[in-house]
GUFISE-780125 format. One record per residue: residue in three letters; x, y, z of N, C-alpha, C in turn. Coordinates in steps of 0.001 Angstrom, whole numbers, plus 500000, padded with zeros to 6 digits. Example, Ala and Ser with C-alpha at 12.3 -4.5 7.8 and 13.67 -1.06 7.14 Angstrom:
REM GUFISE-780125
ALA513190494310507800512300495500507800513200496700507800 SER512850497750507080513670498940507140512900500030507870 
This chain:
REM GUFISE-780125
UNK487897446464644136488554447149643025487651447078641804 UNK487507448347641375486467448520639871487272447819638925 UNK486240447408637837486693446909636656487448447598635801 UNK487039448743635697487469450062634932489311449766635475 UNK489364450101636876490959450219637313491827448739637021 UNK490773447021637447491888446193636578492238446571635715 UNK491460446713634430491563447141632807492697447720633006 UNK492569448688633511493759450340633149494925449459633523 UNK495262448642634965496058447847635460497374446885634745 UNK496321446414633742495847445498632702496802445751631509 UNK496316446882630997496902447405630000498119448255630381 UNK498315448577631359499666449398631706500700447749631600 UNK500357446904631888501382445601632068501303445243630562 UNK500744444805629644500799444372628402501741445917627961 UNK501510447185627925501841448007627321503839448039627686 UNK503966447819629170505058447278629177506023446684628636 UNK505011444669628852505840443939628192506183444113627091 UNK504952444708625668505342444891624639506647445878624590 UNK507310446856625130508289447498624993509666446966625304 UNK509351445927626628510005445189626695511008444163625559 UNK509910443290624688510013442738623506510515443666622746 UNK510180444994622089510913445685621311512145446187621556 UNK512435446284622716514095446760623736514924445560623069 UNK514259443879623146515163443494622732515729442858621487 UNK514348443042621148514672442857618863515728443581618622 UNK516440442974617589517209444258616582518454444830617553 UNK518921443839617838520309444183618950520986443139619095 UNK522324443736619107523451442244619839523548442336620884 UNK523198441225621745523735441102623243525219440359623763 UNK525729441314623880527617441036624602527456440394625914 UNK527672439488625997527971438390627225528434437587627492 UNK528708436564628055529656435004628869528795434408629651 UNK529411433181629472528972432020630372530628431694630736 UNK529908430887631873530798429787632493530828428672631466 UNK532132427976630995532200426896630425534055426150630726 UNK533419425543631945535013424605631904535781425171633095 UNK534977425827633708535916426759634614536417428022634331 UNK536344428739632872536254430442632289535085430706632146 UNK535326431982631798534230432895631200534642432868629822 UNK533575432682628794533635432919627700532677433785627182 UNK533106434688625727532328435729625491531808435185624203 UNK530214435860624540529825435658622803529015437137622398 UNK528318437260621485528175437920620873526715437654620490 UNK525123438169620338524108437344619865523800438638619140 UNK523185438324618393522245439018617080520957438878617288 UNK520011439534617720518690438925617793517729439899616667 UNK516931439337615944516318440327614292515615440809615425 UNK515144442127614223514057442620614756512494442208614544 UNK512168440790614374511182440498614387510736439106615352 UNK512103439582616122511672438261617438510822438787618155 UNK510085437660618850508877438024619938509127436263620808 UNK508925436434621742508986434888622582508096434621622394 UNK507158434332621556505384434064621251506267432699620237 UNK507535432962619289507602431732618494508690431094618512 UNK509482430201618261510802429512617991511591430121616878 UNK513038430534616948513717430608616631514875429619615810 UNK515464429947614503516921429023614370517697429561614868 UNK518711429358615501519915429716615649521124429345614995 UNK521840430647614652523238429788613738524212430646614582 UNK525333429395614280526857430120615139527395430603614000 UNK527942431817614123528986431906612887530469432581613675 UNK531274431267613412532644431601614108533736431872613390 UNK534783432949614077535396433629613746536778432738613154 UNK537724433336612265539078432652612077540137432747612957 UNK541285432414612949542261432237613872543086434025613620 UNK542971434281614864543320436005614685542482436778615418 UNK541305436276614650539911436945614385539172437353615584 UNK538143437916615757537472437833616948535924437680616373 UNK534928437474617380533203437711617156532928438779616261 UNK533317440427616998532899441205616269533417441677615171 UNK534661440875615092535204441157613419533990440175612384 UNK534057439054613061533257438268611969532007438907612088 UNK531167439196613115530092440253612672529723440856612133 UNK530850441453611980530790443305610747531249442535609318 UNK532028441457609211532657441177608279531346440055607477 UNK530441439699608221530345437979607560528734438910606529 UNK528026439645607426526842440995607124526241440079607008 UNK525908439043607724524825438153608472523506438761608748 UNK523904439994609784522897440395610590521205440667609693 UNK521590441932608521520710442024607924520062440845607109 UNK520605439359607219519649438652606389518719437602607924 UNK519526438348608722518769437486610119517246438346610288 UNK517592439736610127516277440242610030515029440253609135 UNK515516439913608115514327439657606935514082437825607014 UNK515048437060607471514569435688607338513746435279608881 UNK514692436236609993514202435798611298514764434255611937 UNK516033434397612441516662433699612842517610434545613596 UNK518158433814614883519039434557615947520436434234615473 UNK521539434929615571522769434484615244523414434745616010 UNK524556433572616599525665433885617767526874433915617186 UNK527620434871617068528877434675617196530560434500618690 UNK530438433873618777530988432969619651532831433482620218 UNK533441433498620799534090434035620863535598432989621179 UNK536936432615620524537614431632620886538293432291621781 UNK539923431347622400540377431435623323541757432172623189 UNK542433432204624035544184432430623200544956431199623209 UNK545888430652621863546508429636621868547810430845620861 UNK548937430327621511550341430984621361550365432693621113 UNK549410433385621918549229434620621922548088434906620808 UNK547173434037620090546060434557618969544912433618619155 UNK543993434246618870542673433965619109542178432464618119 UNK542048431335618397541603429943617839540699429268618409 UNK540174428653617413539005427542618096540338425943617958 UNK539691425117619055540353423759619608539663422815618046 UNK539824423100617185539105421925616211539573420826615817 UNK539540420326616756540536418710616422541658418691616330 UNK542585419623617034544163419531616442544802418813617876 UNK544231418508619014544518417846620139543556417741621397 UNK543976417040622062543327416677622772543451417726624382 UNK544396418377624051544587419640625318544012420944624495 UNK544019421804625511543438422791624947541877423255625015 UNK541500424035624609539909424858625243538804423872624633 UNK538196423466625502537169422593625475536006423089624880 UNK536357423490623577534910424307622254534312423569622266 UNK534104422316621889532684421354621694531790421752622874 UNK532256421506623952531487421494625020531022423170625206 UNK531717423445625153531533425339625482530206425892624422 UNK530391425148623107529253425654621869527880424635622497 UNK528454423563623217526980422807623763526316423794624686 UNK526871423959625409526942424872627003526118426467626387 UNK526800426974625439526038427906624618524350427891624132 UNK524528426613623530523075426090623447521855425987624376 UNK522477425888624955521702425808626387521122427059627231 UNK522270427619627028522029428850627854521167429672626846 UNK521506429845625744520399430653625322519382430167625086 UNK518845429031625174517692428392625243516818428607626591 UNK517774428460627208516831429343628507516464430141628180 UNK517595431807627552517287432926627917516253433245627024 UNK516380432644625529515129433085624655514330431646624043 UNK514168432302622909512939431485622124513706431089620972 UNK514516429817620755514992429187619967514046427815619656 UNK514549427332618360514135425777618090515457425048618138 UNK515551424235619192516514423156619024517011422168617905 UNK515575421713617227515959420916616085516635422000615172 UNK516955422905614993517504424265614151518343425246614452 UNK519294424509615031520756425224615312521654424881614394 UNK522457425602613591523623425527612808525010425881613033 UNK525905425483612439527087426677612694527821426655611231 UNK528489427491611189529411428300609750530467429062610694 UNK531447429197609857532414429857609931533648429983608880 UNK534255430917609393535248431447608373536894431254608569 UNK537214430501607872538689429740608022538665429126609132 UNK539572428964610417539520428421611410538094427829611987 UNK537212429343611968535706429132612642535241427682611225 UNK535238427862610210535360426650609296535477425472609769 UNK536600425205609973537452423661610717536206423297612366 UNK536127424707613064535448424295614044534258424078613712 UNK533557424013612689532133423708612020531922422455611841 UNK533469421767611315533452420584610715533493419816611854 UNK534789420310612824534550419693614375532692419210615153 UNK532244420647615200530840420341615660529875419307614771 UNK530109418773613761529587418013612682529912416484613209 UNK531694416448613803532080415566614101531246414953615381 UNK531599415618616306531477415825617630530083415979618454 UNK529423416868617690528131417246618153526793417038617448 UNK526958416016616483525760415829615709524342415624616148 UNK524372415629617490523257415232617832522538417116618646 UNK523127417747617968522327419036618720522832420357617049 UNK523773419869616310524072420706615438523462420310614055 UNK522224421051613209521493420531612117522350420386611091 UNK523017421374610792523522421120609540524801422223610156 UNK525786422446608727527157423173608691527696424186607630 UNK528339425106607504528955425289606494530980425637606952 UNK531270425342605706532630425866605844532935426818604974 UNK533772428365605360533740428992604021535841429114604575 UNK536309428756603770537887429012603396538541427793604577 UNK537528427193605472538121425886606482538458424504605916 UNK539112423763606727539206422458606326538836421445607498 UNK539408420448607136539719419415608680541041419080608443 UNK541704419577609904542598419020610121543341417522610380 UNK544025416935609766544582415740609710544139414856610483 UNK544555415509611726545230415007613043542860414804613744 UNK542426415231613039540797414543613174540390414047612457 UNK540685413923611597540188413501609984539701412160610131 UNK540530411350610543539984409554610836538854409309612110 UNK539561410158613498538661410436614662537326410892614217 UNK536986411804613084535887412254613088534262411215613113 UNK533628411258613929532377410264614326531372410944614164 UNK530303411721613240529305412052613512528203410540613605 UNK527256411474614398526442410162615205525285409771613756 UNK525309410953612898523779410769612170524622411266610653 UNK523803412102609562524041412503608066523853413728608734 UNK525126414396608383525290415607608659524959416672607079 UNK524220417324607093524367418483605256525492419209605735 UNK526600419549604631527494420326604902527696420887603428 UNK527904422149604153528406423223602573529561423716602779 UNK530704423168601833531808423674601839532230424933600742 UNK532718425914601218533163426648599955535010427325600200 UNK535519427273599124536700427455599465537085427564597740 UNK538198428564597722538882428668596714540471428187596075 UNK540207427702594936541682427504594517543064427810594753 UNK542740428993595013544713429957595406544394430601596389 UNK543409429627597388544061430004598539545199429509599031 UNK545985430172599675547212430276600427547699430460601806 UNK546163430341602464546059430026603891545866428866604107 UNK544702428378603787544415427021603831544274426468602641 UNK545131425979601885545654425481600648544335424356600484 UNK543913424580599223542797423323598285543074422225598268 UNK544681422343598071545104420821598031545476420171599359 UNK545293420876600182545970420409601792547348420743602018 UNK547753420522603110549196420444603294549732419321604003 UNK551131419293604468551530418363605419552128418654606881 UNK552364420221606294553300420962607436552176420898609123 UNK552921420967609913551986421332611065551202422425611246 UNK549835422483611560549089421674611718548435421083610370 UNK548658419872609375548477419310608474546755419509608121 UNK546454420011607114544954420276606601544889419428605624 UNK543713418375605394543249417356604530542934418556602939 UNK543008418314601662542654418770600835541105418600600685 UNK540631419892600315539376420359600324538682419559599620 UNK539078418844598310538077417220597705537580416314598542 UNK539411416195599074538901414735600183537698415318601403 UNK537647416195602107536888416989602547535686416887602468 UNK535177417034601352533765417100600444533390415602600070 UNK534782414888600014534299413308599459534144412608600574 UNK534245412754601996534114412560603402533059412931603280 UNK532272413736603233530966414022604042529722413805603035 UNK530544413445601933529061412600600746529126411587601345 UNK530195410447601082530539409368601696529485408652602858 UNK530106409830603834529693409545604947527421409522605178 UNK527415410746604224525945411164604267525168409925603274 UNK526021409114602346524974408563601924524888409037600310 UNK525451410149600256524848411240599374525097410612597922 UNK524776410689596614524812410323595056526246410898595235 UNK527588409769594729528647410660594649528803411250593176 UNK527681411372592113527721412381591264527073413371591347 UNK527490414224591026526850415729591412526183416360590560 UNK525373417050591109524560418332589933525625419344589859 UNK525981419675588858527084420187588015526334421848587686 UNK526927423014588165526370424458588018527330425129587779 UNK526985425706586466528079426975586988527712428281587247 UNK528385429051587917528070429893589008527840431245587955 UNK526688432029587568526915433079586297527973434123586817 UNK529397434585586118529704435608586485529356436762586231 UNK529029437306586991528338438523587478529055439669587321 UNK530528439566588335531363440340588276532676440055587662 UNK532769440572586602534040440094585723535606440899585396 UNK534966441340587506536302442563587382537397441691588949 UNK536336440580589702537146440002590746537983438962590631 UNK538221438453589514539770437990589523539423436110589589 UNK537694435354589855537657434483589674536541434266589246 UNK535810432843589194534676432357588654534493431146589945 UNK533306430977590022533143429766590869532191428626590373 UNK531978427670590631531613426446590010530429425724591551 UNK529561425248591037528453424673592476528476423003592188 UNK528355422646593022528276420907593092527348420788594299 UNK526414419987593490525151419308594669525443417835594318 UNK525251417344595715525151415961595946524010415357597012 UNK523620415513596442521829414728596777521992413219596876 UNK520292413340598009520268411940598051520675411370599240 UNK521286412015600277521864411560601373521007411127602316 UNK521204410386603385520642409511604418519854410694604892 UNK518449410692605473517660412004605853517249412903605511 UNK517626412855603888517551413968603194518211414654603326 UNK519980414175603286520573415219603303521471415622602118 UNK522114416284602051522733416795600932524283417259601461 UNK524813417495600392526022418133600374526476418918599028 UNK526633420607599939526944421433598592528410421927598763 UNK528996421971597251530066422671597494530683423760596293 UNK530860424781596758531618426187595845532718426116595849 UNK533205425919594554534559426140594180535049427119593731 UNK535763428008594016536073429108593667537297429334592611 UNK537249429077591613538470428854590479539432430403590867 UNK540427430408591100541585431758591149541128432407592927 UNK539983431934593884539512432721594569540342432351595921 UNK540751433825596670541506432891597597540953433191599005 UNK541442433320600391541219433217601620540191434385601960 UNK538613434475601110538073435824601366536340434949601349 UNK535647435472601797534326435038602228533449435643600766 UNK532832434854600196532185435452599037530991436270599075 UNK531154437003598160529795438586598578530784439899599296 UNK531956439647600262532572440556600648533636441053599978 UNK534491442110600404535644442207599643536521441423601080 UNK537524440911600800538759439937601576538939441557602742 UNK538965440588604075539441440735605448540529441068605116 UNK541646440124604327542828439610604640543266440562603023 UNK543995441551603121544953441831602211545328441055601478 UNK545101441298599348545752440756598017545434439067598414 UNK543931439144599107542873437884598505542307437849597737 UNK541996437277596660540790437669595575539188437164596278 UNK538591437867596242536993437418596758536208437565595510 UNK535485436548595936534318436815594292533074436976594771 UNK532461437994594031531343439028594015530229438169593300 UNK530542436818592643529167436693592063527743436029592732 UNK528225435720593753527605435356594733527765435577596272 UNK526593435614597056526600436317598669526948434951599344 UNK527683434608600193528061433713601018527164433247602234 UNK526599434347602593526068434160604022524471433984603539 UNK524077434547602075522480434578601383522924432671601495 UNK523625432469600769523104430756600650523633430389601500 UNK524441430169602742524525429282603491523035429211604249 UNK522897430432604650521176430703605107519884429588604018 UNK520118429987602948519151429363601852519280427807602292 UNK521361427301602521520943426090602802520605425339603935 UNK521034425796604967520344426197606669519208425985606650 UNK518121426659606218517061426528606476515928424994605939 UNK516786424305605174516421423419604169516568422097605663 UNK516881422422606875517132421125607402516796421158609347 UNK516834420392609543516157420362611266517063419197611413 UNK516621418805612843517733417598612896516406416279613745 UNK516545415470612402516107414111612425515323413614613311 UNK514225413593613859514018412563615446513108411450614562 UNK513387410085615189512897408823614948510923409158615430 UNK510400409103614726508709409340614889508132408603616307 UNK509480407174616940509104406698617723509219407012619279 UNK510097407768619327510879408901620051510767410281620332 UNK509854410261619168509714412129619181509344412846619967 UNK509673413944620422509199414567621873508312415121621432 UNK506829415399622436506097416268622308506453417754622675 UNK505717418807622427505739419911622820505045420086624302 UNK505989420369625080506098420843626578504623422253626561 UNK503436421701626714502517422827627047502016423138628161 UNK501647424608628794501041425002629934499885424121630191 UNK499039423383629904497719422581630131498706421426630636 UNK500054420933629990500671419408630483501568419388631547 UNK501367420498632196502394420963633426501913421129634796 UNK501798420755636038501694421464637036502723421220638050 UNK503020422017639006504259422534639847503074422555641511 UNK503130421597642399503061421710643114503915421017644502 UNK503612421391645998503015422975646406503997423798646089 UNK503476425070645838504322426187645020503146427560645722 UNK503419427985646809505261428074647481505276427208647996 UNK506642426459648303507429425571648989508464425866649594 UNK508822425301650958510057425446651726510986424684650947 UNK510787423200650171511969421836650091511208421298648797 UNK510329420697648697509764418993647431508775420194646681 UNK509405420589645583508715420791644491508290419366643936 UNK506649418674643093506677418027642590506214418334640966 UNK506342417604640548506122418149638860505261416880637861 UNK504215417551638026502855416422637324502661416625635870 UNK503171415751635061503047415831633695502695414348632980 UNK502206414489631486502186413283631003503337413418629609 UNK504536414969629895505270415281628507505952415020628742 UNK506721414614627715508200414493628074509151415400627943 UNK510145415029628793510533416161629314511906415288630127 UNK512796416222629246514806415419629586514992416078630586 UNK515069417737630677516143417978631657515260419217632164 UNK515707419259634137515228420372634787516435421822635018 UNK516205422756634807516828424222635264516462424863636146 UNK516945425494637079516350426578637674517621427224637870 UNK516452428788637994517503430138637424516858430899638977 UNK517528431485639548517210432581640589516765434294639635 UNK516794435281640876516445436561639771517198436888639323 UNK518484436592639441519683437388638656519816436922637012 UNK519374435602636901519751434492636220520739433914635960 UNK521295433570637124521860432494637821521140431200638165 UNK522341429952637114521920428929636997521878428209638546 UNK521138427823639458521319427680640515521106425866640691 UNK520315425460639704520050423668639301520071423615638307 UNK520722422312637824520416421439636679520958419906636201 UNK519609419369636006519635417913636838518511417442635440 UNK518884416131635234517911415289634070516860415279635067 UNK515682414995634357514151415350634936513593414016635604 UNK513676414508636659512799413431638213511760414460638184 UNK510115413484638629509222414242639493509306415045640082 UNK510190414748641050509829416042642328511587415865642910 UNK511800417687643213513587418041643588513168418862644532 UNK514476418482645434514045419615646363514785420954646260 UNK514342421880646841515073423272646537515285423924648426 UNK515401423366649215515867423480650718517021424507650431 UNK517883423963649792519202424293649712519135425818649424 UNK518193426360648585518031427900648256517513428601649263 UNK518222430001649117517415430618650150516258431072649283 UNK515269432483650526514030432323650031513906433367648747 UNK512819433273647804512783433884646376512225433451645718 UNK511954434095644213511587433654643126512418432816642160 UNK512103431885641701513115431170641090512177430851639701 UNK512756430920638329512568430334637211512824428948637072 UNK511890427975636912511645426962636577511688426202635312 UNK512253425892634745512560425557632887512624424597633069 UNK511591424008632089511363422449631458511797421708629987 UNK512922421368629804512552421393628266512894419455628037 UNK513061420058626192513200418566625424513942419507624326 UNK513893418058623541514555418226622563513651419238621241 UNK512472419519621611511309420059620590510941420986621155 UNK510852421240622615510230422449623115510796422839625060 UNK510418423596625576510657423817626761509408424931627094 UNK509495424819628440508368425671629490509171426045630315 UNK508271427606630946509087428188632086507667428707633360 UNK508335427593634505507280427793635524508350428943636572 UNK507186429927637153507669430511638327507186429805639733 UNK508429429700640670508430428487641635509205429991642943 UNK508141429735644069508302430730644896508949429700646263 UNK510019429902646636510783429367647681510410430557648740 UNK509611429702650471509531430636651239510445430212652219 
């Protein structure tokens, strides 16, 4: 075969993949996983300036009780700041509890297993694309809120930071709550709201008041419990409130804790006009611009002694490949957990990382091979004959 025809060969395959990559910038992908024994649906945002050449943040932004993914989608106008900052965004999809759509955020111990399902999420799209693990977030809006604070609780060891916009914590977690590390959390919520009341309530399901809230997660972070004191310029002096900023610096890791107070502002996401009918929303500031601004300010912690290296093609080999049964796997990286995906992508293994697994059990094919850690992952192709 002439040189001339590799070349042409050559370039018909790069000319491909690149179209490939552009097919999937700049689009939401509608899909489910298995989690718990359902199918659950989410929703992904991917900018148009992804390429699998780099790492990604990922943020969840979950919906309120009612609500669905693609309401909070259209509603939260995320998308366009994912494309100019370049970060993937999932919106996540809850379950039905008494005929309406909710996330499980600490209000019992029955009920849809979200912690695990938003882990399970993590994962899977970490296979499918090019995320950074240390740089997953979540936010949400009222309910999706509370489940923010949940994942803060619950999942600190895979969730960087949080925001809440109109959420609380519910009572009935409030003491249970254990994060493992200093979580940054940005709370924002307004005065007259009347969904989830500032001051809390008692009625079922009982919501902690939005101070104690904020004085929990300085507390807890470490953070200066005096604050940098801002006030918010009003801008728009036709929406019915003013809002007020509090930083609390200083926290264990460098973390922080911010919070917007919204004086008169009630159950509406700021920058938008209110979802929810005769809410006041305030215009003087974008909600989703700074939770992003404060998102990006944080990764999640690894001890320097511990730290994983980056999983590279030179620190990998996969032999014999093809194999009938004993794939072995020669590395000096580290490296937590093994995947393998068939062509459909179907999870077909996944097992914490031994040398060498056997794959007997599959019939014959191509199978995707995924290596990761907590800092990086690799994907070997592994031919079962």
């Amino acid at each position: 075969m002439g040189t001339t025809t590799v070349f042409h060969k050559t370039a018909i395959v790069i000319f491909f993949l690149l179209n490939c990559l552009s097919a999937i910038a700049q689009q939401t992908v509608v899909d489910s996983i298995l989690s718990d024994g359902i199918y659950r649906n989410y929703r992904l945002y991917i900018p148009k300036s992804y390429t699998s050449n780099s790492r990604y943040p990922l943020i969840f932004n979950l919906h309120g009780y009612t609500s669905t993914a693609q309401q909070q989608q259209s509603y939260s106008n995320f998308d366009a700041i994912a494309d100019t900052a370049g970060f993937l965004i999932l919106y996540a999809q809850g379950t039905i509890y008494n005929g309406n759509t909710y996330w499980n955020a600490g209000m019992s111990n029955t009920g849809a297993k979200d912690v695990a399902f938003i882990s399970n999420l993590i994962d899977h799209i970490n296979t499918h694309y090019s995320i950074d693990l240390d740089r997953v977030y979540s936010c949400g809006m009222s309910m999706g809120g509370f489940m923010s604070h949940t994942l803060a609780c619950s999942l600190s060891n895979r969730i960087a930071a949080i925001a809440s916009v109109t959420g609380s914590i519910f009572v009935s977690q409030y003491n249970d709550c254990d994060p493992q590390r200093a979580v940054p959390v940005m709370q924002i919520s307004g005065t007259a709201d009347n969904i989830v009341p500032y001051a809390g309530n008692t009625t079922a399901p009982a919501m902690m008041p939005i101070d104690s809230v904020v004085n929990y997660w300085v507390k807890h972070d470490q953070c200066n419990p005096t604050p940098v004191f801002t006030k918010v310029p009003d801008i728009n002096v036709t929406d019915g409130c003013t809002a007020e900023h509090y930083l609390y610096s200083g926290g264990a890791d460098g973390s922080t804790c911010e919070f917007y107070k919204i004086i008169g502002g009630g159950h509406a996401w700021p920058g938008v006009w209110p979802l929810i009918p005769l809410q006041t929303s305030n215009q003087d500031f974008n909600a989703s611009i700074k939770i992003w601004l404060f998102f990006k300010k944080y990764k999640l912690p690894h001890p320097s002694s511990v730290d994983d290296e980056l999983i590279t093609e030179d620190r990998v080999n996969i032999s014999p490949n093809p194999t009938s049964d004993i794939i072995r796997i020669n590395t000096n990286a580290a490296i937590d957990r093994i995947k393998l995906f068939d062509a459909t992508g179907r999870l077909v293994l996944d097992t914490p990382y031994k040398n060498q697994v056997s794959i007997a059990f599959l019939p014959q094919g191509i199978y995707s091979l995924i290596l990761t850690n907590t800092k990086s992952r690799i994907v070997k192709k592994v031919v079962r004959f």
